[in-house]
C-alpha positions in Angstrom: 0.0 0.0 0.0 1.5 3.5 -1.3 2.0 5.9 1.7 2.9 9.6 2.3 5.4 10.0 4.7 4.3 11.8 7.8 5.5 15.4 7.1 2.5 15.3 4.4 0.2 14.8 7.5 -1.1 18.1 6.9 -2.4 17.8 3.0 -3.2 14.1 3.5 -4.9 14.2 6.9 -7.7 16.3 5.0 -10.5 15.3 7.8 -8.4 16.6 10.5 -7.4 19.6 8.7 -10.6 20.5 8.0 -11.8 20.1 12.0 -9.4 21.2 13.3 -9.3 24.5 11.3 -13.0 25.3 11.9 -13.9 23.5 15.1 -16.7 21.7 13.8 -18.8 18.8 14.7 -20.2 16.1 12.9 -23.9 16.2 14.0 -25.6 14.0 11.1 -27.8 10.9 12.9 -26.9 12.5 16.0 -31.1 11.7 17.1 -29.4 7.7 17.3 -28.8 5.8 20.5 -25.4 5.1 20.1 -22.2 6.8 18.8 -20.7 3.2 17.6 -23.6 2.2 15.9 -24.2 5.8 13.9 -20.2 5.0 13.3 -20.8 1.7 11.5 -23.8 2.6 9.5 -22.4 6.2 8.0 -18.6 5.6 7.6 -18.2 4.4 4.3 -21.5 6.9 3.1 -18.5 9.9 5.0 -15.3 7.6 3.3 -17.2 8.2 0.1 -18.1 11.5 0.3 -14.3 12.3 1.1 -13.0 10.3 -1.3 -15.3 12.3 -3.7 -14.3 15.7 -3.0 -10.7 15.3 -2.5 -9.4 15.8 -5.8 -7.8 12.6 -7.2 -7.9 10.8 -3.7 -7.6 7.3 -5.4 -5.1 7.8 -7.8 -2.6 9.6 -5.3 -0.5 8.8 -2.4 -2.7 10.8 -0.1 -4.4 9.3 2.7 -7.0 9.9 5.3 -6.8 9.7 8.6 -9.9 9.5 11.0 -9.3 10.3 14.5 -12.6 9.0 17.1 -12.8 8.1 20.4 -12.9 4.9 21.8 -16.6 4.9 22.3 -16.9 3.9 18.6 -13.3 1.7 18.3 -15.9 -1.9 17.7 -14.1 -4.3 15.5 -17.0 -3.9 12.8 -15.5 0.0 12.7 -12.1 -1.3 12.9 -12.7 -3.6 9.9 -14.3 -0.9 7.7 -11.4 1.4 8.3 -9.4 -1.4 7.5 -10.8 -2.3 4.2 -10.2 1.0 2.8 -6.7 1.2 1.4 -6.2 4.6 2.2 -7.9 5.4 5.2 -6.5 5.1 8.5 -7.1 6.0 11.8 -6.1 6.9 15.2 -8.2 6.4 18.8 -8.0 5.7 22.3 -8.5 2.3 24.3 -9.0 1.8 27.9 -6.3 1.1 29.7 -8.4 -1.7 31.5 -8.2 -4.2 28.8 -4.8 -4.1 28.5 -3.4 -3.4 32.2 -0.1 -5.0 31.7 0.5 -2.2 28.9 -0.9 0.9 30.5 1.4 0.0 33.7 4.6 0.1 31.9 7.3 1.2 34.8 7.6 4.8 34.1 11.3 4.3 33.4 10.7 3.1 29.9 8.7 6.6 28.9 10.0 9.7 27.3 9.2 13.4 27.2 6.6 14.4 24.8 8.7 18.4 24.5 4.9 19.4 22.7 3.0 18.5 25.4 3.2 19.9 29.0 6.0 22.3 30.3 9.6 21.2 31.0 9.5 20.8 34.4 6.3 18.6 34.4 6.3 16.8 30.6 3.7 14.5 29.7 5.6 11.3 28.8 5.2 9.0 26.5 5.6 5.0 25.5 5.6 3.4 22.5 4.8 -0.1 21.3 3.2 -2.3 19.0 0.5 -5.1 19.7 -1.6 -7.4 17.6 -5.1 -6.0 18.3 -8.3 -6.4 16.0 -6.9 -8.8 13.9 -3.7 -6.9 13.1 -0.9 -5.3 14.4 -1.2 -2.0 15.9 1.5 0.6 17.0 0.5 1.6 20.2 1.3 5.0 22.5 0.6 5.2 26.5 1.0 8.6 27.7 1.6 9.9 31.2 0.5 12.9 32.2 1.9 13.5 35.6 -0.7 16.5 36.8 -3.6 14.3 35.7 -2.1 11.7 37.6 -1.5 13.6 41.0 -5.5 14.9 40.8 -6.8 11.0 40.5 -5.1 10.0 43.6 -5.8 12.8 45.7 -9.5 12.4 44.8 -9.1 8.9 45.3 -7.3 9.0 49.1 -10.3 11.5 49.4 -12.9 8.9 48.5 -11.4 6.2 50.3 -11.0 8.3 53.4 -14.9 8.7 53.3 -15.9 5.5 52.5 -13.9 4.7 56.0 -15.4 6.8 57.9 -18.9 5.7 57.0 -17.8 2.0 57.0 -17.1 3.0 61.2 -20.5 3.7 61.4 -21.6 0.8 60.0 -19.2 -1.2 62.3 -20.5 0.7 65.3 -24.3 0.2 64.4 -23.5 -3.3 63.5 -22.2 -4.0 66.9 -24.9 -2.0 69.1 -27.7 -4.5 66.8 -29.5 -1.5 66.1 -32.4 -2.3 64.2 -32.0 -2.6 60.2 -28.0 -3.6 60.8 -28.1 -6.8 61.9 -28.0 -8.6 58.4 -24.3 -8.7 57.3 -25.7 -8.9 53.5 -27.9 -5.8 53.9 -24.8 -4.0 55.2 -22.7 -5.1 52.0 -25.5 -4.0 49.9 -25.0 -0.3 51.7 -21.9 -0.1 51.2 -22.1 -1.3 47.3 -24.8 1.7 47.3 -22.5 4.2 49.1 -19.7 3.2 46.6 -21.9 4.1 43.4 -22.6 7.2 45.0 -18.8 8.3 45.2 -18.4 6.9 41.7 -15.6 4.0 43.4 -15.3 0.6 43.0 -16.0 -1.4 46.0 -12.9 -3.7 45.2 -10.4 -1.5 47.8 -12.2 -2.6 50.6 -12.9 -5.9 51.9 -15.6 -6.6 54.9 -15.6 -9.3 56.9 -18.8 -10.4 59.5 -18.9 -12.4 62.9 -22.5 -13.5 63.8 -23.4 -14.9 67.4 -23.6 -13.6 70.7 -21.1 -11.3 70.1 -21.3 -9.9 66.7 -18.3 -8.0 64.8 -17.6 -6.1 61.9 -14.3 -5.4 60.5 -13.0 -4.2 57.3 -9.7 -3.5 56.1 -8.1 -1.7 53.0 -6.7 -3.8 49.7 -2.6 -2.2 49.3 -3.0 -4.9 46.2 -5.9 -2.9 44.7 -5.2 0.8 45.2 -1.8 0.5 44.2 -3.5 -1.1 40.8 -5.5 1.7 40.1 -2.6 4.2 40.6 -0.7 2.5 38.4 -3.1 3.5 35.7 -3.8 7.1 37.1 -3.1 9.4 34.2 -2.2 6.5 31.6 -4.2 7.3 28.9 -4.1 4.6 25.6 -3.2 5.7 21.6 -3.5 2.8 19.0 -3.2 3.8 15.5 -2.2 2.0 12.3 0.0 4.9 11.2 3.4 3.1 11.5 5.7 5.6 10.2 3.9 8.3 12.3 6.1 9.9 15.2 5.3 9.5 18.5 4.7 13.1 18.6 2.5 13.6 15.4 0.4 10.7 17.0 -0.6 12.2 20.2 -0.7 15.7 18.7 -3.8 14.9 16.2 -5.3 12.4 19.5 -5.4 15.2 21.3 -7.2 17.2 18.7 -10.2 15.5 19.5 -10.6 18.0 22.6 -11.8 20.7 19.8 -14.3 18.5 18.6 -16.1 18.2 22.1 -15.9 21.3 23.0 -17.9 22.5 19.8 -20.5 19.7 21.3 -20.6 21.0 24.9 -20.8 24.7 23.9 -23.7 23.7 21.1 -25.9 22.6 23.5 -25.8 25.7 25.6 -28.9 28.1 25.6 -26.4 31.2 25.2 -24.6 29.1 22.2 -26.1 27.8 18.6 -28.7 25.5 21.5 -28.9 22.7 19.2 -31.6 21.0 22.1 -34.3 20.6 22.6 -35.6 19.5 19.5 -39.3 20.8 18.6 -39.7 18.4 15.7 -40.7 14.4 15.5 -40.3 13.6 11.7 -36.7 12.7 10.4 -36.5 15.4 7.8 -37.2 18.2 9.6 -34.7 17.2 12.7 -32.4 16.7 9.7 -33.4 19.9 8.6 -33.0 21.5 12.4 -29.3 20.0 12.3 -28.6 21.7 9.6 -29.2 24.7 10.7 -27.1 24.4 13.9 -24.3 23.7 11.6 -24.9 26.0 9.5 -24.7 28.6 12.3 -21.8 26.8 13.9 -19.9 27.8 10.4 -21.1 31.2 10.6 -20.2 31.6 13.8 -16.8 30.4 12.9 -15.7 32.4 9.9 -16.5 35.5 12.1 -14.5 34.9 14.9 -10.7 35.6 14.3 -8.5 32.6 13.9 -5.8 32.4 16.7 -3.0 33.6 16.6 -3.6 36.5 14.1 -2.7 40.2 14.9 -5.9 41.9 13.7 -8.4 42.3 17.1 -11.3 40.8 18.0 -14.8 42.4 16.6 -16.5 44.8 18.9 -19.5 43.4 20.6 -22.8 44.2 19.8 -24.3 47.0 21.4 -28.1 48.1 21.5 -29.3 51.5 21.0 -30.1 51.7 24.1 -26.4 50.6 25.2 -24.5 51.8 22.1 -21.3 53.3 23.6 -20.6 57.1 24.0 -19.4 59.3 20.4 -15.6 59.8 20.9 -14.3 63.4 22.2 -13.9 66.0 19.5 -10.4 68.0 19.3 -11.9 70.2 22.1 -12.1 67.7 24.8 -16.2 68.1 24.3 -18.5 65.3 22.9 -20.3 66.8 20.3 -23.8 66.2 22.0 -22.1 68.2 24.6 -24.0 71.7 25.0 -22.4 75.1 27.0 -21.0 78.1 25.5 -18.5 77.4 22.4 
């Protein structure tokens, strides 16, 4: 298969050009119930589409490269990617199924100089791993900040689960009523972990029943120190080879633009894209449209970053417009008084 080499990223990455030049979102079927089966049933309607408008895509060495988050990674996706000869793609994977990976001793990871500052890099890991039938080159980054926030909120979290688990104990042994069941008190503290958003795995309960009934609990080391291993990890796999590990985290990372043109859409003071007022599937088609349509106005007007010229001056009323400058005489011109 005929490849660019990765300096040509920018002319042959045309989908990421585009998005990431005008921060826009892909909102067509967005009315489905799930990203990875809207993924499956438009991607080679998109491929084509692409493919149409890039001028002499098929008899080229450019290539396309589709960047998506893991939410939509299924191995029917995978496949379709794979059976176009010029399309590739790059997206995240949780570090879950592949633990052994995403806890690579930090040792064996480098300094990503584009991401981070120098004093606190995001670092980096690169391998390669059969995965959806085929080999994949594989990144796990580091970011050390991330990392530090996920274990404070989780020594947090874990400090509150033990205090409430010593309430439990302490009802448990005083046979209050409702606390006598050592399987009703698991199930409370099952509930108390879903409300913290923690897994009940780091602590383990244990019940005496008789004349003298006991409660203890202690905290898994084997556990926590499992999910700190993967605390920042965050997992690349890409079937762009001859990519640098740089070039490959860079356009990953890009996806950041595309949520945030989803989050601010469905704000009221943004383009408000919900709620929808219409039940037919051409007119919510038609409602999309618009959104988008908007979203690109609202794009060519604002000043791309980085340019000198300033921003445009906000929109004013008449009954807010801003004062008329001062004439050469220090006076507004409304201004009355002797001359």
């Amino acid at each position: 298969m005929e490849q660019s080499t990765p300096r040509n990223v920018g002319n042959t990455s045309r989908l990421i050009a585009d998005l990431r030049e005008n921060h826009l979102a892909d909102y067509r079927e967005r009315q489905q119930p799930h990203d990875s089966i809207v993924f499956r049933r438009i991607i080679d309607e998109m491929f084509g589409v692409m493919c149409g408008v890039m001028c002499g895509f098929n008899t080229t060495k450019q290539r396309l490269t589709v960047v998506f988050d893991k939410g939509m990674n299924s191995p029917e996706a995978i496949r379709t990617i794979d059976g176009h000869t010029r399309v590739h793609f790059i997206t995240t994977y949780s570090p879950h199924f592949v633990e052994e990976l995403a806890g690579t001793d930090l040792k064996q990871f480098a300094p990503l100089v584009s991401q981070g500052k120098e004093e606190d890099p995001v670092l980096a890991f690169r391998s390669r791993i059969p995965l959806w039938d085929q080999e994949r080159t594989v990144v796990v980054t580091h970011n050390p900040k991330t990392a530090r926030k996920k274990r404070y909120t989780l020594d947090q979290k874990l400090e509150s689960v033990r205090l409430t688990l010593l309430e439990y104990r302490r009802a448990y042994r005083e046979k209050q009523p409702h606390w006598r069941n050592p399987e009703a008190i698991r199930e409370r503290y099952l509930r108390e972990c879903e409300r913290l958003h923690i897994g009940a795995q780091y602590y383990r309960l244990d019940f005496t029943e008789g004349d003298s009934c006991e409660m203890s609990f202690r905290k898994d080391p084997y556990q926590v120190g499992k999910s700190e291993a993967l605390f920042g990890r965050n997992v690349i796999v890409t079937d762009n080879h001859d990519w640098t590990t740089e070039e490959i985290v860079t356009h990953s990372l890009d996806r950041y633009r595309i949520e945030k043109q989803f989050r601010a859409s469905k704000s009221a003071a943004h383009v408000d894209v919900s709620p929808f007022y219409h039940w037919t599937d051409g007119k919510i088609r038609c409602h999309l449209l618009c959104c988008v349509i908007a979203l690109v106005a609202l794009r060519r007007t604002t000043p791309a970053r980085g340019r000198s010229s300033s921003r445009p001056a906000p929109y004013c009323s008449p009954a807010t417009s801003p004062p008329s400058p001062p004439s050469g005489n220090g006076k507004s011109p409304s201004s009355s008084g002797p001359p």
